[in-house]
C-alpha positions as CSV (number, residue, x, y, z in Angstrom):
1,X,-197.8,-148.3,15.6
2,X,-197.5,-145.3,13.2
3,X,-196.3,-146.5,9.4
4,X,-194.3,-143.7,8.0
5,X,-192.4,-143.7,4.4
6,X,-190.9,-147.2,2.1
7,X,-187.5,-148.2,3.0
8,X,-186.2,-149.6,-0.6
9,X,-187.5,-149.9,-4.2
10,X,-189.2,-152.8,-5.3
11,X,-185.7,-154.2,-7.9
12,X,-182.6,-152.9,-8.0
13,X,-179.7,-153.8,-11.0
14,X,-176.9,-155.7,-9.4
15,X,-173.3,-155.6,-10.9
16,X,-173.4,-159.5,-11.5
17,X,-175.5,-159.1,-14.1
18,X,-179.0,-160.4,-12.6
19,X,-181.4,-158.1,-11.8
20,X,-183.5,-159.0,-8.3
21,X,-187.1,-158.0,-7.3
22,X,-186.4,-156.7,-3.0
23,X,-189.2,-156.9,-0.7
24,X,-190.1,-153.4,0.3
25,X,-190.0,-152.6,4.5
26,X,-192.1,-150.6,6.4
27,X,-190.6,-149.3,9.6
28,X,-193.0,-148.3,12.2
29,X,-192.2,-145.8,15.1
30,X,-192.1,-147.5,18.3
31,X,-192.6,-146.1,22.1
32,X,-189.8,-144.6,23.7
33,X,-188.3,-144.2,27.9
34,X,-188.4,-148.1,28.2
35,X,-185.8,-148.5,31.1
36,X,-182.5,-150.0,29.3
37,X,-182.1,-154.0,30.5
38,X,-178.7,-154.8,33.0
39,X,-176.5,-156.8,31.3
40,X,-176.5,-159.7,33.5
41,X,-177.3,-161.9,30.4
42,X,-180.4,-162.6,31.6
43,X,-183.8,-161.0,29.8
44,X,-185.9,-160.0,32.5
45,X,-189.0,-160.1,30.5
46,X,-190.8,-162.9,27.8
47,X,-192.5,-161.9,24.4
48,X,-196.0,-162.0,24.3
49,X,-197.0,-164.8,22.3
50,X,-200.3,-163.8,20.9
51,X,-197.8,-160.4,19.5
52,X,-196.5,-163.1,16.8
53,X,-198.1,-163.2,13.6
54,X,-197.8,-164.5,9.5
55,X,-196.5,-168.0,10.4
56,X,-193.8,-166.4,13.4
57,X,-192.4,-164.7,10.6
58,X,-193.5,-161.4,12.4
59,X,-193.8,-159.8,16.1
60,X,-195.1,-156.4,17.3
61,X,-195.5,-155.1,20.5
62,X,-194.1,-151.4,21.8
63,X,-190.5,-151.9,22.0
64,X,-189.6,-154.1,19.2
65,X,-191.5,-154.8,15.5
66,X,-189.7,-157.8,13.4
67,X,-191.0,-158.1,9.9
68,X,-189.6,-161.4,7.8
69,X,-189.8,-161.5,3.8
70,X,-187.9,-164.0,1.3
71,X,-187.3,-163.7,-2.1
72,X,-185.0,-165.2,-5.1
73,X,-181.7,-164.3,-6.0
74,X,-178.7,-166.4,-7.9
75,X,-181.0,-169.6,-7.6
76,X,-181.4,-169.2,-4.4
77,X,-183.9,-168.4,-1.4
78,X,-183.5,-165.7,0.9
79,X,-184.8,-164.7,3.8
80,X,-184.8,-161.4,5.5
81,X,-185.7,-160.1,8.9
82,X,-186.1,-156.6,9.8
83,X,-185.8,-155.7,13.7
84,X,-186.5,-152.2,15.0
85,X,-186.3,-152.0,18.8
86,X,-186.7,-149.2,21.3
87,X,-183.4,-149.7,23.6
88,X,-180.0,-150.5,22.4
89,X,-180.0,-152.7,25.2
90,X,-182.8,-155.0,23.9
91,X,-179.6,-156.1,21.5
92,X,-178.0,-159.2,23.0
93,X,-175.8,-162.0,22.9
94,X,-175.8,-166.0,24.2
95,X,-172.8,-168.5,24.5
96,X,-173.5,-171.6,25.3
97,X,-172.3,-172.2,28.9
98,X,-172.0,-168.7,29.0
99,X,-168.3,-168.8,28.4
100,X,-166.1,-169.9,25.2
101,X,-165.7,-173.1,25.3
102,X,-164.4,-175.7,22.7
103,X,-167.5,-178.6,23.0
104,X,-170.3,-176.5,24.0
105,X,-173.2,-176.0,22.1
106,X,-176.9,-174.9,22.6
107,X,-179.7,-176.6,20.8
108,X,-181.5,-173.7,18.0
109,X,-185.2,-174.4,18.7
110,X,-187.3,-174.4,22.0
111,X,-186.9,-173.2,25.4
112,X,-183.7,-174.3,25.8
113,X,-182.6,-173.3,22.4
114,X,-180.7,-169.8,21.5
115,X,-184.0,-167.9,21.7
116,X,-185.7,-169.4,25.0
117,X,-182.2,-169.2,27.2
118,X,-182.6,-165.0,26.5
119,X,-186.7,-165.4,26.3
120,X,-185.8,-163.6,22.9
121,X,-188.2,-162.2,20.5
122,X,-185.7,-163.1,17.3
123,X,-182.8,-164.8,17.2
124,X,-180.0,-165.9,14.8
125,X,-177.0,-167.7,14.9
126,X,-173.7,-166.2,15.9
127,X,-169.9,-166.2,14.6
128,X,-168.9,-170.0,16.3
129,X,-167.0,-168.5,19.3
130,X,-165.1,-171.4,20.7
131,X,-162.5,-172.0,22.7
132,X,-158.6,-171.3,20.7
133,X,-157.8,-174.8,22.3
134,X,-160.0,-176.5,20.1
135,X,-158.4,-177.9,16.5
136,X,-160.3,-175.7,13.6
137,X,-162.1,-173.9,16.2
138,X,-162.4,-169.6,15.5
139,X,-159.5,-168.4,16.4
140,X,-158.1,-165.4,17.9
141,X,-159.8,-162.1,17.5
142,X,-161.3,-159.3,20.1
143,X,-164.7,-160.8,22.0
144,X,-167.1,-159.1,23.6
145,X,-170.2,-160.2,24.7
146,X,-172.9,-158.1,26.5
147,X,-170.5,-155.9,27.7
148,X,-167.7,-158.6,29.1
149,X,-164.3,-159.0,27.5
150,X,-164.1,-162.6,26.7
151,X,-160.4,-162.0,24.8
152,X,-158.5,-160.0,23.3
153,X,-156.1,-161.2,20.5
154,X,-155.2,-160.4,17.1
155,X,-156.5,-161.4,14.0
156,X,-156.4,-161.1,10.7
157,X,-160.5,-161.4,9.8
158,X,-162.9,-158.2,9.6
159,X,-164.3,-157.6,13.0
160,X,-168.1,-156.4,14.2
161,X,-168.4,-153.9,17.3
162,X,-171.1,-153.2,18.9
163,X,-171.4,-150.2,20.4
164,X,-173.6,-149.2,23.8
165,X,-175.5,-147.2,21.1
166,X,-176.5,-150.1,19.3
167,X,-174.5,-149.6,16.2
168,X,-172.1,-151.3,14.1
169,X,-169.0,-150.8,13.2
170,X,-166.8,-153.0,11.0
171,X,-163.0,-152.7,11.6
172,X,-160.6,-154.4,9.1
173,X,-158.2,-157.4,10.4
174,X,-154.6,-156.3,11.8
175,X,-151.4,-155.9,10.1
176,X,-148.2,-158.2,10.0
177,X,-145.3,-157.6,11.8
178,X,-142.2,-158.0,10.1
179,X,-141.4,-161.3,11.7
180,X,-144.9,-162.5,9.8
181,X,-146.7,-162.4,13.2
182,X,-150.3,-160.7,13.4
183,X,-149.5,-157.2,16.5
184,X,-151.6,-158.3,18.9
185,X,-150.8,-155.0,21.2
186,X,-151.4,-152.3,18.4
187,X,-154.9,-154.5,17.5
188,X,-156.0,-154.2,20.7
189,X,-155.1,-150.4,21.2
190,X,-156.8,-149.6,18.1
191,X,-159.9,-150.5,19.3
192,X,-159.5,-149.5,22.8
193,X,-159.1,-146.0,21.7
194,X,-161.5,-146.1,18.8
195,X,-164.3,-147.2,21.2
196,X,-163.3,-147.4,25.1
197,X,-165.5,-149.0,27.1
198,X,-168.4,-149.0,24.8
199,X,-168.3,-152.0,23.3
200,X,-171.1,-153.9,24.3
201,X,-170.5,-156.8,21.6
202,X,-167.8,-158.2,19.1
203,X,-167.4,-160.9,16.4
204,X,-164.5,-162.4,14.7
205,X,-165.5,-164.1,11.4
206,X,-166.3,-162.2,8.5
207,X,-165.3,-160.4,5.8
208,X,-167.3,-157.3,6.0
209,X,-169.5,-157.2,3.2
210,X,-171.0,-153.5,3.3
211,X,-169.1,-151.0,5.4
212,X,-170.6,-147.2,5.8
213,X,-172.7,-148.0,2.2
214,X,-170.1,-149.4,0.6
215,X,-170.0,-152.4,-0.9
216,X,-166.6,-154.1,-0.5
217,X,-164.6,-155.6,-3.3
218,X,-164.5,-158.5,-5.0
219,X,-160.5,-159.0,-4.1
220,X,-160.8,-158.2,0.0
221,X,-164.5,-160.3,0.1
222,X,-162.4,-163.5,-1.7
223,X,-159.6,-163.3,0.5
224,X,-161.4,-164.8,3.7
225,X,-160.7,-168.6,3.1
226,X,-162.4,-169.6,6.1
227,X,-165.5,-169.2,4.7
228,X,-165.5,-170.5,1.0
229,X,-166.0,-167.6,-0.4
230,X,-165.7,-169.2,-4.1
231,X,-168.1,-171.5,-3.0
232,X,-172.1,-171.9,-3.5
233,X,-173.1,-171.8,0.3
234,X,-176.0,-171.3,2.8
235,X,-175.2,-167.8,4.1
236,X,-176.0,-165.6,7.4
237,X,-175.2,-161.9,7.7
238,X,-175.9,-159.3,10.5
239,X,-176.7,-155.5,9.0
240,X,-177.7,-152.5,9.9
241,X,-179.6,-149.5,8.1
242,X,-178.7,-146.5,7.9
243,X,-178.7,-145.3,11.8
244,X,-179.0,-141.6,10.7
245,X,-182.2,-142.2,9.1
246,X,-183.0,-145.4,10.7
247,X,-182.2,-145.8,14.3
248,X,-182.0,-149.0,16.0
249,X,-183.0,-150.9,13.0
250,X,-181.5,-154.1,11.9
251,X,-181.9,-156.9,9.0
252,X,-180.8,-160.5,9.4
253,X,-180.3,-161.8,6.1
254,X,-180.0,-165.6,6.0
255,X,-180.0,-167.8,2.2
256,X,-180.6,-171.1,1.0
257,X,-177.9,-173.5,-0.2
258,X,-177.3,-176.4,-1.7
259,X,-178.1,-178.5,1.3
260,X,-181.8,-177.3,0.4
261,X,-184.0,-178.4,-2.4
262,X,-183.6,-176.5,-5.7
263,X,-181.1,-174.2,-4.7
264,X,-177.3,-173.4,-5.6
265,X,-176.2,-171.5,-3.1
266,X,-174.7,-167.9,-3.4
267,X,-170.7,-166.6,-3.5
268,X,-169.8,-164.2,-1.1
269,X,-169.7,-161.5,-3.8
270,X,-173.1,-162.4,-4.8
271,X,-174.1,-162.3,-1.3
272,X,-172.9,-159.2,-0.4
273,X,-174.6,-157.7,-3.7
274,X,-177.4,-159.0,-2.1
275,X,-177.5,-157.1,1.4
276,X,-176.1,-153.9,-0.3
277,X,-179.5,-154.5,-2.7
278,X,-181.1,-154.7,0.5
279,X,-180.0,-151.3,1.7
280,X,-177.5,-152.4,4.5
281,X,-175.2,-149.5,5.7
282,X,-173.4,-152.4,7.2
283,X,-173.0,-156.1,6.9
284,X,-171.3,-158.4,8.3
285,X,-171.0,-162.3,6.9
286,X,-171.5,-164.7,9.9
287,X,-171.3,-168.2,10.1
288,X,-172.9,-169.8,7.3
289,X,-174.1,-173.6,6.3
290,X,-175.9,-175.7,8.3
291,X,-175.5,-173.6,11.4
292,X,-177.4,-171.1,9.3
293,X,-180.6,-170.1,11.9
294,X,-183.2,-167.6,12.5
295,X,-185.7,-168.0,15.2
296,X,-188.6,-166.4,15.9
297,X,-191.4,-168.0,18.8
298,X,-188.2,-170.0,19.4
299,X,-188.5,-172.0,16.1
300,X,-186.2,-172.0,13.3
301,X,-188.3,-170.6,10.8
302,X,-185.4,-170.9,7.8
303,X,-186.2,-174.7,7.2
304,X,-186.3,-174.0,3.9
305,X,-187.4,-177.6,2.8
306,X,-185.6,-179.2,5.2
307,X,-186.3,-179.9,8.7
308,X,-182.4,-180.1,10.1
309,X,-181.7,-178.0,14.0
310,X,-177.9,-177.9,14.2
311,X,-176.5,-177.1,17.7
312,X,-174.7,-173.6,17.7
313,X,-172.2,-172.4,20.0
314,X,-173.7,-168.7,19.8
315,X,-176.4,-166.6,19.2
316,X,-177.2,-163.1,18.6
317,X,-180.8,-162.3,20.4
318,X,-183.3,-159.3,20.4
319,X,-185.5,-159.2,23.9
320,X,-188.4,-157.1,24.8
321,X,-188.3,-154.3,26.6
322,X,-192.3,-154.4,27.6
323,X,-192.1,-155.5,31.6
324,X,-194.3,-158.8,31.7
325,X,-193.8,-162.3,32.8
């Protein structure tokens, strides 16, 4: 694998007033005309365990390199994984049961975990798609999962596409209508025009934190109730670099909180000064907490002092595209 120029400086001054010391990334230029994988939801091929190295915080082999750093910021820990891959369809998604449903959930680690259902090199936890039937459950919003339209309803959260190039795209929540109801028809023909059929995946929680390089405010990140944004959390977010410069190059960016030894936890507008420090071109705050999870080997490597495996509802997965076993 050829190692061609640094990604981000070594510190960059935040506009909170702390000044943070980033992990530099080297991307690597992979091999190219892998054959792109159905989207049957199945992988068709498993990782190569001897391409896992430092711990499982890294894998190599010709179609995907993932590269995992951590770091302090606000009192907290946090990691970061970079994922390059080859094939924008080496990007997946798992639900357990395959379906929304309101009571099932997958375990995180092992075989039968979110990583070994997909035989996935990396994993992380996804939004909480459940069912709207169950009380407190995510609610409403435009799903798609590896291609399939799960549902299609309003909503007033930030959502994440997915497009069959493997790029995101954060689209803002819908408006009112003036008898206070969210317009579920002029939601879903906004994206439907916007995108067509090339929506390959979608998520519904939020807020966006970095959208096209710009990192949002402080007034739309703190409006997102749903998830504490005043609060000191545990945090997960799904990014992408610049595609321009960086094609098919991702960074799952997952903290510490207050659940874990010696930490406090990060706002959302610390967080999102975090994975704009990071470079993101966009990110996208996901379920956070204890449902906080990145796997790699299929293990939870973001124990962080603790040794806890919450079961998840969803997952977001990147497969190889090497044929093997």
């Amino acid at each position: 694998l050829a190692l061609i120029i640094l990604l981000v400086p070594s510190s960059v001054p935040l506009g909170i007033a702390e000044e943070i010391a980033y992990p530099t990334f080297t991307p690597v230029t992979l091999e190219t005309g892998f054959e792109p994988i159905p989207w049957d939801n199945q992988a068709h091929y498993s990782p190569d365990p001897k391409g896992y190295s430092n711990n499982n915080w890294n894998s190599d082999d010709a179609s995907i390199h993932v590269e995992t750093a951590s770091f302090d910021a606000y009192g907290s820990t946090v990691m970061v994984t970079w994922v390059q891959i080859a094939d924008p369809s080496q990007l997946r998604t798992k639900i357990a049961g395959d379906k929304i449903q309101s009571k099932r959930t997958m375990h995180v680690s092992g075989k039968n975990g979110m990583g070994g259902l997909l035989k996935a090199v990396v994993s992380i936890s996804g939004d909480n798609c459940k069912d709207d039937s169950n009380t407190g459950a995510l609610k409403g919003g435009y799903i798609v999962r590896n291609g399939e339209l799960l549902r299609a309803s309003a909503s007033e959260r930030d959502r994440l596409i997915v497009d069959a190039q493997g790029n995101l795209h954060i689209i803002p929540g819908d408006a009112t209508g003036s008898n206070g109801k969210l317009l579920r028809d002029d939601a879903i023909t906004r994206i439907t025009e916007a995108f067509g059929d090339q929506i390959m995946h979608s998520f519904n929680f939020g807020p966006g934190l970095v959208v096209d390089g710009e990192l949002a405010d402080a007034d739309h990140l703190n409006r997102f109730g749903h998830s504490g944004p005043r609060k000191r959390a545990q945090r997960m977010a799904f990014c992408q670099l610049n595609p321009e410069e960086y094609p098919l190059t991702y960074m799952l960016v997952c903290t510490s909180g207050p659940q874990n030894p010696h930490s406090k936890g990060m706002t959302m507008e610390e967080f999102a000064e975090v994975v704009a420090g990071l470079g993101a071109w966009q990110a996208y705050n996901l379920d956070g907490g204890s449902s906080s999870a990145v796997v790699l080997n299929w293990e939870k490597i973001n124990k962080m002092g603790l040794n806890n495996d919450r079961e998840i509802s969803d997952a977001i997965c990147f497969i190889t595209a090497v044929p093997g076993k």
